[in-house]
C-alpha positions in Angstrom: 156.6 60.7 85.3 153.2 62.4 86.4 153.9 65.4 84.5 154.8 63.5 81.5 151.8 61.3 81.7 149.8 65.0 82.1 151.7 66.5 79.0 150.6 63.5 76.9 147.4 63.2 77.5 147.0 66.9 77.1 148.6 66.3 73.3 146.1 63.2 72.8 143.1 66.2 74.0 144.5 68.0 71.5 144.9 66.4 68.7 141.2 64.6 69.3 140.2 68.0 68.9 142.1 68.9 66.1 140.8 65.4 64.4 136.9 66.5 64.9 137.8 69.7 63.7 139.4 68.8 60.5 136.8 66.6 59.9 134.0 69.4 60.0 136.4 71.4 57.6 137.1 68.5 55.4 133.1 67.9 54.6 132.9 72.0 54.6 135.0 71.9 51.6 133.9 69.0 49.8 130.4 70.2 50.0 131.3 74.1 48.8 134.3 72.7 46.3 131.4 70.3 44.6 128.5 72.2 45.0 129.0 76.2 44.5 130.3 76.0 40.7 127.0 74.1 40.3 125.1 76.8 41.8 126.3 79.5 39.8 126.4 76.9 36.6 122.6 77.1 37.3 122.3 80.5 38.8 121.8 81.2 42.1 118.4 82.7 41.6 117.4 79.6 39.3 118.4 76.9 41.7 117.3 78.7 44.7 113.7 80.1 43.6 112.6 77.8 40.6 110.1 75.6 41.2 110.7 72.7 38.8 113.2 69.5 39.0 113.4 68.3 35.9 116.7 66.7 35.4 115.8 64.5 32.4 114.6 67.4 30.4 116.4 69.5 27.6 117.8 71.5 29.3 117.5 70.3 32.2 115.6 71.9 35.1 117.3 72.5 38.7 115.0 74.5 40.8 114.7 73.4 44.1 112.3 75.9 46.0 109.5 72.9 46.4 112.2 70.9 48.3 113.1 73.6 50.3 109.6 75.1 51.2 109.1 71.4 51.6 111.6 71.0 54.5 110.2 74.3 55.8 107.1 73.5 56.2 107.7 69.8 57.6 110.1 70.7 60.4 108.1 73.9 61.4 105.0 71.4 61.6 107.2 69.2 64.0 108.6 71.6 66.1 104.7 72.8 66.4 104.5 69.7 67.8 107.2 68.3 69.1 108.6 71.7 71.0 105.0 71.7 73.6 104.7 68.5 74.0 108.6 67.8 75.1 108.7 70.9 77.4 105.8 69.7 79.0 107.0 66.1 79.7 110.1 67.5 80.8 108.6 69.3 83.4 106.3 66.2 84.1 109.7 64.5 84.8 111.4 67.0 86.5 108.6 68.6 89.1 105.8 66.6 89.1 106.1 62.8 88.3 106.6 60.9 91.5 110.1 58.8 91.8 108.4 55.3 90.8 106.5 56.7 87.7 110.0 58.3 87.0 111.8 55.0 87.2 109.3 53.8 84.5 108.5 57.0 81.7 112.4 58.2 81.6 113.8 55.0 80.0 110.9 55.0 77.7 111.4 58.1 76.8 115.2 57.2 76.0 114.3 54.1 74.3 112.5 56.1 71.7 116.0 57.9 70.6 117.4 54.4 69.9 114.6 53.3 67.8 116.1 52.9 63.9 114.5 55.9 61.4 112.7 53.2 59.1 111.2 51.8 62.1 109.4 55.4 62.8 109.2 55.3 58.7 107.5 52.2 58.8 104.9 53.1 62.1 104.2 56.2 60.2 102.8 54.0 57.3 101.0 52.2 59.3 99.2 54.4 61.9 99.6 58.1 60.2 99.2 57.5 56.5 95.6 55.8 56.5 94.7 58.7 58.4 96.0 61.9 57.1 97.7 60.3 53.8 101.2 60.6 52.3 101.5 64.6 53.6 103.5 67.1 55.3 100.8 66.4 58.1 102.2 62.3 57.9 106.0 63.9 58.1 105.1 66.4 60.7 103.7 64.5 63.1 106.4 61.6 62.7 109.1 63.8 63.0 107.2 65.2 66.1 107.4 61.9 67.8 111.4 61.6 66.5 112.5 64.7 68.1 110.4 64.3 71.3 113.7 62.2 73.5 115.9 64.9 72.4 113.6 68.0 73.2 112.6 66.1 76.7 116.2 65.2 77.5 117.9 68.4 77.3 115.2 70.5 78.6 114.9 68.2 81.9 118.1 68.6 82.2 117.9 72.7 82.0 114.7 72.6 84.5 116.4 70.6 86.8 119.4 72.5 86.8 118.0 75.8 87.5 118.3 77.1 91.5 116.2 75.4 93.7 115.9 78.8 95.6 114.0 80.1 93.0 111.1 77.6 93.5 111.4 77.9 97.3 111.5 81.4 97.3 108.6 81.8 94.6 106.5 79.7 96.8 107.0 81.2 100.2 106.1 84.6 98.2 102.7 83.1 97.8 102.9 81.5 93.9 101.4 78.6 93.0 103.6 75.4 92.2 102.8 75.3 88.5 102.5 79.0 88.3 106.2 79.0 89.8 107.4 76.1 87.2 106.2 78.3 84.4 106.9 81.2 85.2 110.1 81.0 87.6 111.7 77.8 86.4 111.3 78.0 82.4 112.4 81.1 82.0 115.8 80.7 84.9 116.2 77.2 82.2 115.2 79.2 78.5 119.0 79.0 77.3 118.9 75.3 77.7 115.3 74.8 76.7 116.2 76.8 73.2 118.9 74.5 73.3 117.0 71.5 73.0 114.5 72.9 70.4 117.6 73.8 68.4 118.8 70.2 68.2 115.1 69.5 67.4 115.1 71.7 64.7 118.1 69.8 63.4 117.4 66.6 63.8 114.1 67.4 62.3 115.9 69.2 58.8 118.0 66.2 58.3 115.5 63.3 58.8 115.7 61.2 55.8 115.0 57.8 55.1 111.3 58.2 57.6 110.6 61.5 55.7 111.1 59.7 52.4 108.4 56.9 53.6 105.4 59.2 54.8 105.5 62.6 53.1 104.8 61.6 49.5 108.1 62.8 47.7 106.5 65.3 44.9 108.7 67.7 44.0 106.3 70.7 43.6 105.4 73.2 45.8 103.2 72.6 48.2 100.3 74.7 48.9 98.6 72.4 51.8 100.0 70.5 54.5 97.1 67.8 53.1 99.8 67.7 50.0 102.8 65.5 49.6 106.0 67.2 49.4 110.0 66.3 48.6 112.2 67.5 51.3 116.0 68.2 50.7 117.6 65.6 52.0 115.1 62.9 50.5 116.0 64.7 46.9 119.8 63.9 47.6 119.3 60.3 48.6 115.9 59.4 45.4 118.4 60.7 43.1 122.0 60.5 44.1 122.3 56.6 43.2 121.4 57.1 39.8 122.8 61.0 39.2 125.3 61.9 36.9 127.6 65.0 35.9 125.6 68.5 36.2 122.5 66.2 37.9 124.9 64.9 40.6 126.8 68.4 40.9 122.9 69.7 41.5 122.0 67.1 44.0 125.7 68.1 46.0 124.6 71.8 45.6 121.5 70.8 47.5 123.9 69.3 50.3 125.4 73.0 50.4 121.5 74.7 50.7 120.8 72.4 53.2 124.4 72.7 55.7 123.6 76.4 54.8 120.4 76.2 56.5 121.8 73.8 59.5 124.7 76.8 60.2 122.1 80.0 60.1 120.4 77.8 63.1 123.2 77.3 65.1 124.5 81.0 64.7 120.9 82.5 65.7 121.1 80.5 68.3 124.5 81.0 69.5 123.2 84.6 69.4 119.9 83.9 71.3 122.3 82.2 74.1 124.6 85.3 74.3 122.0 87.7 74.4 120.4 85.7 77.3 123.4 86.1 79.4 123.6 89.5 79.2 
């Protein structure tokens, strides 16, 4: 009976992993089935490199370089700024915070990854906008905050799990505490700091509805991060409810740029994590 119990759960293992992976492949062809006869209905070199969406025009008009130097530009600005600033904490948290502060910074810093996108959208209105105005700075800096529990999370986790025989042994060799955090620590934890600053980098890409509410939505191309700019994923969701035939096809095609973009960042840094083993 234990070995049938063993055998079936091993099937139910299976077949949950099976599930997720159908699932990827399912959206993997929806997305390339609807999108790629749209890009090459366009041209690749039109959709990818024009710079004007005009789909109520004659012809229409399906370049969608601004939105893509957009999302460029606003999730390099938050990793700029997110990426420091969530390394740092983590080692705050992990070497140097003392066990009450702990108790009290840690779930804070966890509450913030369960706080709603429109509710960063909406304290990004308020306390960013008046400042900087409807910008890639506004969207920057908001997505900075956004990504901060995931970057802080994951790279605690790497620092903590790194040998503690290499901070005793750095020290008793005459380093410095901080000197051996940065220079001992972070780089025996790099795989699972590039890690979190990965899944930044992703999370930032694919923000949507607090993009949407702070960066403006022009789709031009910017030329200062004082401008507003249209990010891919906010041209799918201004447009899609309304978008019809070769506009909607367009708008799918975007999806395609876009999960394009997510997979190059995974690879490179599947490739980043192999090369640091060897």
């Amino acid at each position: 009976m234990k070995e049938f119990r063993e055998k079936f759960m091993s099937v139910v293992f299976l077949i949950a992993a099976l599930t997720s992976i159908f699932a990827v492949g399912l959206i993997c062809v929806f997305l390339f089935a609807n999108g790629l006869p749209a890009i090459f209905s366009i041209g690749v070199g039109e959709f990818l490199l024009g710079t004007e969406w005009s789909p109520v025009d004659e012809p229409p008009l399906f370049g969608i370089a601004p939105m893509i130097v957009g999302s460029l530009y606003v999730t390099a600005g938050a990793i700029a700024i997110g990426a420091p600033v969530g390394i740092l904490s983590a080692v705050f948290l992990a070497r140097v915070a003392p066990k009450r502060l702990y108790r009290v910074v840690k779930p804070a810093v966890d509450l913030l990854a369960g706080v709603p996108s429109v509710v960063y959208g909406f304290f990004g209105m308020a306390a960013i906008v008046p400042y900087v105005g409807n910008s890639i700075l506004a969207a920057s800096i908001l997505l900075g905050v956004m990504i901060l529990p995931t970057i802080i999370a994951l790279s605690e986790s790497a620092i903590r799990a790194a040998p503690e025989q290499y901070y005793e042994g750095s020290l008793a060799l005459g380093a410095g505490p901080y000197r051996t955090v940065f220079f001992v620590l972070l780089p025996a934890a790099k795989s699972g700091v590039l890690a979190a600053i990965i899944l930044g980098v992703g999370r930032a890409i694919g923000e949507t509805m607090a993009v949407i509410m702070v960066a403006g939505n022009q789709a031009r191309m910017p030329t200062s991060i004082m401008e507003g700019a249209r990010t891919m994923t906010a041209n799918i969701v201004l447009e899609m409810g309304y978008a019809a035939e070769m506009h909607r096809e367009a708008l799918i095609a975007t999806g395609v740029v876009l999960f394009t973009f997510i997979l190059i960042i995974n690879l490179s840094f599947s490739a980043l994590k192999r090369r640091a083993r060897i």
